[in-house]
N, C-alpha and C positions, 0 to 999 in steps of 0.2 A: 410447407412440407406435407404430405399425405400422407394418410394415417396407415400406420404399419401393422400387415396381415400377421394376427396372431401368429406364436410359434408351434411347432409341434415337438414334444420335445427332444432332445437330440443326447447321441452318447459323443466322449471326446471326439472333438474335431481336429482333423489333420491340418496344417498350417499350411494357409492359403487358400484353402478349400470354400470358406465365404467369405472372402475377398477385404482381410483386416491385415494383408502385409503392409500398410504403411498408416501415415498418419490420419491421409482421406478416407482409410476403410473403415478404421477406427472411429473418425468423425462420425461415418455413415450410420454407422452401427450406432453410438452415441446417440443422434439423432434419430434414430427410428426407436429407442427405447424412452427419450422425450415425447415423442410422438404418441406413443401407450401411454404417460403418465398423463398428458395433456388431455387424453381422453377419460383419464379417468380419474378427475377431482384436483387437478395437479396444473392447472392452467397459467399459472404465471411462473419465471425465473424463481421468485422466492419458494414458491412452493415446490418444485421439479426437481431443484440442486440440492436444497437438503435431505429428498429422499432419495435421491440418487446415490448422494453422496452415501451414505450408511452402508448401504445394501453394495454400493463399488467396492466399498473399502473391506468389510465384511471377505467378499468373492477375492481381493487380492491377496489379504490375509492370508486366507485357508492357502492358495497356491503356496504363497511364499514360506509359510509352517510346513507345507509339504516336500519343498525343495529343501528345506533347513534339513527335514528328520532324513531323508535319503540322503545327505550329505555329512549329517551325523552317524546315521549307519554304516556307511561307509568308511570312517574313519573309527568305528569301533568306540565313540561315545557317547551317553544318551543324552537326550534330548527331550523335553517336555514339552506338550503343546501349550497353547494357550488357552483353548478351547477344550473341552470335555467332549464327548459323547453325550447326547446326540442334538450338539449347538454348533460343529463345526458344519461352514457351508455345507461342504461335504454331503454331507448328514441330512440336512432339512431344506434345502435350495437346490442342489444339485439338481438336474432330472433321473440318474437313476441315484438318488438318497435313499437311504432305507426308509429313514424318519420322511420322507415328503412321500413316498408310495402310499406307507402308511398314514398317513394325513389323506391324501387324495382319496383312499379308500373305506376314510371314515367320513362321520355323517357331514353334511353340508354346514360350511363354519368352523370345522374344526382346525384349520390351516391357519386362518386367522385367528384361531382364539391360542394357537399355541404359540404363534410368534409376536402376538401384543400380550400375552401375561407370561408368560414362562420362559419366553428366549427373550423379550427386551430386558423383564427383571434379572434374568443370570447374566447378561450383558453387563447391563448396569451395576450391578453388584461386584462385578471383579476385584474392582479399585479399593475394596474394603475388604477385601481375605488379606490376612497376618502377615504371610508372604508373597503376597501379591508385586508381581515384575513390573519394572517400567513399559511391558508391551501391554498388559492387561489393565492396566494404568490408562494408557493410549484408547485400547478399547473403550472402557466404561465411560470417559470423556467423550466421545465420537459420539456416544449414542445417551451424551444426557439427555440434547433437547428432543428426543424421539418418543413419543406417550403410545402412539399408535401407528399401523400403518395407515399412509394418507389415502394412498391410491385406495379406490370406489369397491373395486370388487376382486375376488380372488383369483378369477380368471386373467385379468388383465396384469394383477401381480405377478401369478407365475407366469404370463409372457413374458414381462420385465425380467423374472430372474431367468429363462432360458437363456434371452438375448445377452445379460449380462453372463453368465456364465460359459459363453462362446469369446467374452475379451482375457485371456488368457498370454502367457509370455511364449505359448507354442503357436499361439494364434497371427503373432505382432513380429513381423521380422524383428530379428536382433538389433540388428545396424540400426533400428531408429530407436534409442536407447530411451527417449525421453517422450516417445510418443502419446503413450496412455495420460501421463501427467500434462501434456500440451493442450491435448483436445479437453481434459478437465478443466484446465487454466481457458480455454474458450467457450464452457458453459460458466466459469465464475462470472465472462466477460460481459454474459449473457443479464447477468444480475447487475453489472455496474452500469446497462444501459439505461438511459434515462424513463422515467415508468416507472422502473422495477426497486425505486429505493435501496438500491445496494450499492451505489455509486460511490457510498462514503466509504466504503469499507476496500475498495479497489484504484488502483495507480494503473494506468497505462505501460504494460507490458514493456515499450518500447523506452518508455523513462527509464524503468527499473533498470533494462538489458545496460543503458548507455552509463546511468548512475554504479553499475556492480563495473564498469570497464572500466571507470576512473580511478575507484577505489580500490580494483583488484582484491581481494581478500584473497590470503594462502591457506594451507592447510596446517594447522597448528594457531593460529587464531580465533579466537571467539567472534560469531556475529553475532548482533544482538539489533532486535527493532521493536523499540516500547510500546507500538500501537500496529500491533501487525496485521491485523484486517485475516485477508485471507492467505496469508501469510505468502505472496510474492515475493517481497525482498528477498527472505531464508532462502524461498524455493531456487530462483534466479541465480543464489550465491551459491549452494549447491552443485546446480549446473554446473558453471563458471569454474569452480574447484575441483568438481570434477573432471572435467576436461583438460584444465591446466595439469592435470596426473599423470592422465592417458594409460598406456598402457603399464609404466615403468611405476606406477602406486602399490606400495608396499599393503600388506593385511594390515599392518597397524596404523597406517596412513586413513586407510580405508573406515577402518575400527574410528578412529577420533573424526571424519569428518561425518560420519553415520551415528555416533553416539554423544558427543561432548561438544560441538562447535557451534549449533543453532538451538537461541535463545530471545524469547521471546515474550509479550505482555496481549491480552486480548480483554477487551472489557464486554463486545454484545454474545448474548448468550446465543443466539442464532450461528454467531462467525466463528465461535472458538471450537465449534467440534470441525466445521470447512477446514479450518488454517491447520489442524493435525490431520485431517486428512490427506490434505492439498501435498502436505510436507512425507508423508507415509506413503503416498505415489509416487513423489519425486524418487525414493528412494532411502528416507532419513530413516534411519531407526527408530532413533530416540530425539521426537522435536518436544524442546524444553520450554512449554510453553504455559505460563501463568494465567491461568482467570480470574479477570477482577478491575480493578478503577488501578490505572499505572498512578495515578498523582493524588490518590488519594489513598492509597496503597490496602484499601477495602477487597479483601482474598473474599475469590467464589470456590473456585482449588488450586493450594499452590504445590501437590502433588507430585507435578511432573518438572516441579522448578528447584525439585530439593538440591541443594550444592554448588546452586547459581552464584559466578565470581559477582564480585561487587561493582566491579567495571569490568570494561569490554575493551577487545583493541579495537573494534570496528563498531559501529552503528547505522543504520540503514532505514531511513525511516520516512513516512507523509504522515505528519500527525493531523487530526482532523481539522478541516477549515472553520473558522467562523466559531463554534463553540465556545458558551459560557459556562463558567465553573462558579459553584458556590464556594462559599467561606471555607469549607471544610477541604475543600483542592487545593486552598491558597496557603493553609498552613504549614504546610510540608516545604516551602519554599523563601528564597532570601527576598525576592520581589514580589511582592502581591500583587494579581492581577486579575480579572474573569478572565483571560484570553485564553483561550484552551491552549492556542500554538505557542505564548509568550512562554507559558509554565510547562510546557513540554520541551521549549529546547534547554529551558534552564535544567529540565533532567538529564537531556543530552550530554551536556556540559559537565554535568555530576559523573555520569556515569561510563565517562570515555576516560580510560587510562591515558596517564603522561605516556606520549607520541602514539596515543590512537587516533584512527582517523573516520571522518564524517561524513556520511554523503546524503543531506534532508532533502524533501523539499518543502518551501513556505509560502504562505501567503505574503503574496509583495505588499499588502498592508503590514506586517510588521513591520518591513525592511527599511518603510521612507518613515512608520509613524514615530514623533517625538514629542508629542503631546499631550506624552503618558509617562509618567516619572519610569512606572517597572520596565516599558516597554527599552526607553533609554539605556538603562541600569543594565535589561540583559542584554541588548546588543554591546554594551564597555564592557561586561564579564567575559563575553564570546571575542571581545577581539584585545583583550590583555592576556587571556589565558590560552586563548587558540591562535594557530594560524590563519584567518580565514584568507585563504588564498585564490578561491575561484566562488564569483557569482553566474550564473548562465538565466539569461531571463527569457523565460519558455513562452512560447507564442499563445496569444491572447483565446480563447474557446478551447484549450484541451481537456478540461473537465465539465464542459458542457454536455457530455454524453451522457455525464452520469448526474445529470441537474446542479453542478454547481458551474456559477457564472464566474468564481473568481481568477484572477490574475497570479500566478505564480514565478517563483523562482526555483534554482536550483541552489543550493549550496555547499562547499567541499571545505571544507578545514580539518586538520591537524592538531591535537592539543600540546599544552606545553612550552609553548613558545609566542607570542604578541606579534597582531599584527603589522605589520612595516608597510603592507604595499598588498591591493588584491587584485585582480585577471577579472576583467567582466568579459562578457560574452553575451551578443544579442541576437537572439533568435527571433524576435516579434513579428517581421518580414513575412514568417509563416502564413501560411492560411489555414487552418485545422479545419477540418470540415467532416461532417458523418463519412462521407465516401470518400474523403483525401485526408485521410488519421496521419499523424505525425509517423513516422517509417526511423529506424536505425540509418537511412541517407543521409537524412536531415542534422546527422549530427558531423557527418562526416568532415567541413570543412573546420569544425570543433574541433575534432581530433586531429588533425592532419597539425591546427596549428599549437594544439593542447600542451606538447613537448616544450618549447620554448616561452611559451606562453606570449605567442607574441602578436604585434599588433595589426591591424588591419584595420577595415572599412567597417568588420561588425565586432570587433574584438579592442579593448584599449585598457591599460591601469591608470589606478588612481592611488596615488603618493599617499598614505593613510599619514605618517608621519609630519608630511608637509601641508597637509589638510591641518591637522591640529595644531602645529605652528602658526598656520594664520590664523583659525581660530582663537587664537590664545592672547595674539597677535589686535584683532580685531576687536576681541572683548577686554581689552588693560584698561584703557580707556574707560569703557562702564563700569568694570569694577574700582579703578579708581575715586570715579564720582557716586557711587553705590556709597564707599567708604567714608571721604571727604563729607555727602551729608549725612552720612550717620555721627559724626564725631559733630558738625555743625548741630544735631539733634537735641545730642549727650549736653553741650556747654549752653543751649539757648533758653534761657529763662521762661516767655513766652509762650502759652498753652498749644494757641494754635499755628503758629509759626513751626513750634518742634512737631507739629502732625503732619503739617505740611512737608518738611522738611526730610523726615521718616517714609511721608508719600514718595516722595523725589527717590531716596534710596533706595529702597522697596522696586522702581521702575527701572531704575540703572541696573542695580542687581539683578533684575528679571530679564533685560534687553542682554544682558554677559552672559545668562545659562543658556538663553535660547541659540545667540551664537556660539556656543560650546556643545552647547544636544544637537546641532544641525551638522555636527561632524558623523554622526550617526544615525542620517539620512542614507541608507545604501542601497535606495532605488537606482537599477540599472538605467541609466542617460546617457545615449548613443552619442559624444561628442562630434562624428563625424556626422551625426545626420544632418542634410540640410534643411530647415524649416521652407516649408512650403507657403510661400507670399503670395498672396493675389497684387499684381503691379499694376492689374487697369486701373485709369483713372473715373471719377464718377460719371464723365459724360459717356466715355466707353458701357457702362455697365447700364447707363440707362438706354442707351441704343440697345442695347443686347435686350432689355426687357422690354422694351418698345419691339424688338422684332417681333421677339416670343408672344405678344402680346396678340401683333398679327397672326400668325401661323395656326393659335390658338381658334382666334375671331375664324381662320379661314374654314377649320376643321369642322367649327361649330356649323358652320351656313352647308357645309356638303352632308352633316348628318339632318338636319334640318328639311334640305331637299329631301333625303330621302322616305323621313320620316313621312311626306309630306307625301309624296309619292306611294 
C-alpha cells in the first residue's frame, strides 16, 4: 500500500462523495489510515489495531450519542451524553471542534499533551463516578490499555482523525448494515496473521460463520464464550440474530439482543478493550464482558459482568491451544490437569444449562488422548451429561496463519442427556493454504447432509453404546483375573509369591481400564478411507531405483560437459 497524502481538513461530508458506499470504500479508507499510522511509529498489526481501535470507537460513539439525543428530542425525553464538554469527539477530533481549533492554535504540543493527560484520564476515570452507566463503563475499559498516543507526531494524528472522521453512517450506504464492523474484523485478521502474535486470540471467520449455523442461537437466549479473544463468536452471533429478525423485530426484541444476550470472559489486557470494541461496532450496546483468568476466576474488572446467569443456553468458544495452567487453575475444578483445553471444557460443561447447546472447537489431542486419568474423566463427564452428537475434524493447517501447527476439531453437543450415538464428519481432504483459506463452500456438502445426519463417503456414526458393550465386553476377562489374583494374594502365605501375585493383578487391572478409557478415544477415523498400499514387489522397486539411478548418472555427465565447456 502507498502511503496516504495527508488530509486537509474537511466539514460533513455528503454520502458518496469519497467513495465509502460499500464495504471496498470503507476498506480503502481503513487502509490509507493504516497507512499514516505505519508511518508513524505504528508498524506492525499489534501496534496499528489498538490505536485504531480507541480513536474508531471514540468517533462512532460520539455519532451514535448524537443520533440517540435527536431521537430523544424528538420524542420529548431527555437524554444524557456520555461524554461532557469538551471530550466528546465532537469537540477535540472533529475538524471544525472548537476544543481542536483551539488546540491547533495554541503553542506546539499542546494537542498532545491534552489528549494523553486530560482526555485519556477523564476517559479512564468514567467507570469510577457513583453513577456511572453501563456505556461509560464500556468506555473507560476501551481505553485501559492506552498510556499515550502511539502514533510519532501530531500532524500525522490529526490526518488519522480527519480520515476517520469521514467513516460515518451518512458516509456508508445503509444496505450494508455490517459494513464498518467487517472491514474491523479484517484488520483483527490482520493481527492473527502469522508474525503478528495475535493468532491465539483469533478463529477464522469462516469457522465461527459455519459453527453460529449449527447452533443457530435465537433471540431471548444467552451466549456466552469463556475465552473470547476478540470477541468473534458474540460478534457473528449478533449478526446471525439479527438477520433472523429482519425486519418484523420488535423494540424489545431489539432491547434484549443489544443489552442482555452477549456474555463473555477475556484474560489478555491487550484483547479485552478490541473484544468491546469489536462488539460496540457490531452494534451491541451492552457487551457483558469479564476481565480476568476464566479458570482461575482471578477479576481484572468484573464491571460489565454485573447480573451474569450462572449458565448459559448457548456457548461458543476456541479456548486456547496447547496451554499450561498452574496448580492454582486446577483447583477450581473436578479433574486436575495443566491442559488449558482439558479445564476449559469442564467449564463448558458447568456452565451450559440443562438443554443448552455447544458449539467448541478443540485440539484433536484431547479428543484421541487416554493416557491421562483427567483427560479420560472429562471426556465420561461430557458424554453422560451431554449429547455429544457431532464431531467435524477440520482439515490439517487452518491455524497455521496464525503460528499454530495444531490439528483440530469441531464439536456440537446438547446438555442433559448421554451420549447413544455421535455424527463424525471429515473434512481433512481440504488443502488450506495462505491463498486457498477454508471458504463457507467447504462446508456445504456438511450441511446438505447435517439434517439427517446421514452417511457417506466423508460422513459415518459411531454406536457409543455399542462401543462400550464390547469394551466391557473385552475387559471381563481382565478384571476377572485382576480379582482371582488378588484373593490368590489375600490367602498365600508366601512373601514373595503374594508380590508376585499382586504384580499379576495390578497388570490385569491395568490391561481392563485401558480397554474401557479406549472407549474415549474420539479421534475422527474415516472408516471409508482406503489405506493406500504400495503392491510392488521388491524386484519392481529395485528396477525402479536402478532407473532413477541412471537418469540421475545421465543428468550428471550433461552438466559436467557443460561445465567443462
Amino acid at each position: 500500500l502507498g502511503n496516504a497524502e495527508p488530509l486537509e481538513p474537511r466539514r460533513g461530508s455528503k454520502m458518496g462523495d469519497n467513495g465509502l458506499q460499500d464495504r471496498n470504500g470503507v476498506n480503502r479508507a481503513v487502509k490509507s489510515i493504516c497507512d499514516i499510522m505505519r508511518r508513524g511509529n505504528c508498524a506492525g498489526a499489534l501496534q496499528y489495531v489498538p490505536e485504531l481501535t480507541w480513536i474508531l470507537f471514540l468517533r462512532i460513539l460520539d455519532e451514535r450519542e448524537e443520533r440517540e439525543q435527536h431521537e430523544a428530542e424528538a420524542l420529548g425525553v431527555s437524554f444524557r451524553t456520555s461524554l461532557e464538554h469538551p471530550y466528546r469527539w465532537q469537540d477535540w477530533a472533529a475538524p471544525d471542534g472548537a476544543k481542536r481549533r483551539e488546540l491547533q492554535e495554541g503553542a506546539l504540543g499542546s494537542f498532545f499533551g491534552f489528549v494523553n493527560t486530560e482526555l485519556l484520564r477523564y476517559l479512564k476515570g468514567l467507570k469510577n463516578k457513583p453513577d456511572a452507566s453501563p456505556r461509560q463503563k464500556v468506555i473507560s475499559e476501551v481505553m485501559t490499555g492506552v498510556e499515550r498516543v502511539r502514533i510519532d507526531t501530531e500532524r500525522n494524528f490529526l490526518d488519522v482523525l480527519d480520515k476517520v472522521n469521514e467513516i460515518t453512517a451518512e458516509t456508508v450506504d445503509p444496505t450494508h448494515v455490517f459494513t464498518l464492523s467487517q472491514v474491523y474484523e479484517g484488520l483483527l485478521l490482520k493481527m492473527g496473521e502469522k508474525g503478528n502474535d495475535g493468532g491465539q486470540f483469533f478463529t477464522p471467520r469462516q469457522v465461527i460463520k459455519a459453527i453460529v449455523q449449527v447452533i443457530a442461537p435465537a433471540v431471548g437466549e444467552t451466549v456466552y464464550d469463556p475465552g473470547c479473544g476478540t470477541g468473534g463468536f458474540l460478534a457473528q452471533s449478533y449478526e446471525f440474530m439479527h438477520d433472523h429478525l429482519g425486519d418484523q423485530a420488535t423494540a424489545e426484541q431489539l432491547e434484549t439482543l443489544k443489552q442482555r444476550t452477549f456474555w463473555g470472559r477475556e484474560k489478555e489486557n491487550l484483547i479485552y478493550p478490541i473484544a468491546l470494541a469489536n462488539l460496540v461496532l457490531h452494534g451491541i450496546d451492552k457487551p457483558n464482558l469479564w476481565h480476568g483468568n476464566t479458570l482461575t476466576g482471578m477479576e481484572i474488572y468484573g464491571g460489565l459482568f454485573a447480573g451474569a446467569p450462572t449458565q448459559f443456553d448457548v456457548i461458543l468458544t476456541n479456548p486456547p491451544f496447547g496451554g499450561k495452567e498452574a496448580k492454582d487453575a486446577q483447583t477450581n475444578f473436578d479433574y486436575k490437569t495443566s491442559a488449558t483445553q482439558a479445564l476449559f471444557l469442564q467449564h463448558v460443561i458447568r456452565s451450559l444449562k440443562d438443554g443448552g447447546r455447544c458449539g467448541i472447537v478443540l485440539d484433536e489431542g484431547l479428543l484421541f488422548r487416554t493416557n491421562e486419568d483427567a483427560f479420560v474423566k472429562t471426556k465420561q463427564k461430557l458424554l453422560n451429561d451431554c449429547n455429544l452428537w457431532c464431531i467435524v475434524s477440520l482439515p490439517e493447517g487452518l491455524f497455521v496463519g496464525a503460528g499454530a501447527s495444531v490439528k483440530t476439531d469441531l464439536l456440537f453437543f446438547e446438555k442433559g442427556r448421554p451420549t447413544r450415538s455421535i455424527w463424525f464428519y471429515d473434512m481433512t481432504d481440504i488443502k488450506v493454504r495462505k491463498k486457498t483459506p477454508l471458504t463457507l463452500k467447504h462446508f456445504e456438502d456438511f450441511f446438505r447432509l447435517l439434517p439427517d445426519r446421514a452417511d457417506s463417503e466423508l460422513s459415518w456414526t459411531v454406536d457409543m453404546d455399542e462401543r462400550k458393550r464390547l469394551a466391557a465386553e473385552e475387559s471381563r476377562p481382565f478384571k476377572e483375573e485382576a480379582q482371582k489374583k488378588a484373593r490368590e494374594a489375600a490367602e498365600c502365605k508366601d512373601k514373595e509369591q503374594t508380590k508376585a501375585l499382586n504384580k499379576e493383578s495390578k497388570a490385569a487391572a491395568a490391561k481392563a481400564k485401558e480397554i474401557e478409557d479406549a472407549v474415549y478415544d474420539l479421534k475422527a477415523v474415516n472408516p471409508n478411507k482406503k489405506p493406500v498400499v504400495d503392491t510392488r514387489t521388491p524386484e519392481e522397486l529395485l528396477d525402479l531405483i536402478e532407473a532413477k539411478g541412471r537418469e540421475i548418472a545421465e543428468a550428471l555427465a550433461v552438466l559436467r560437459t557443460h561445465g567443462n565447456g
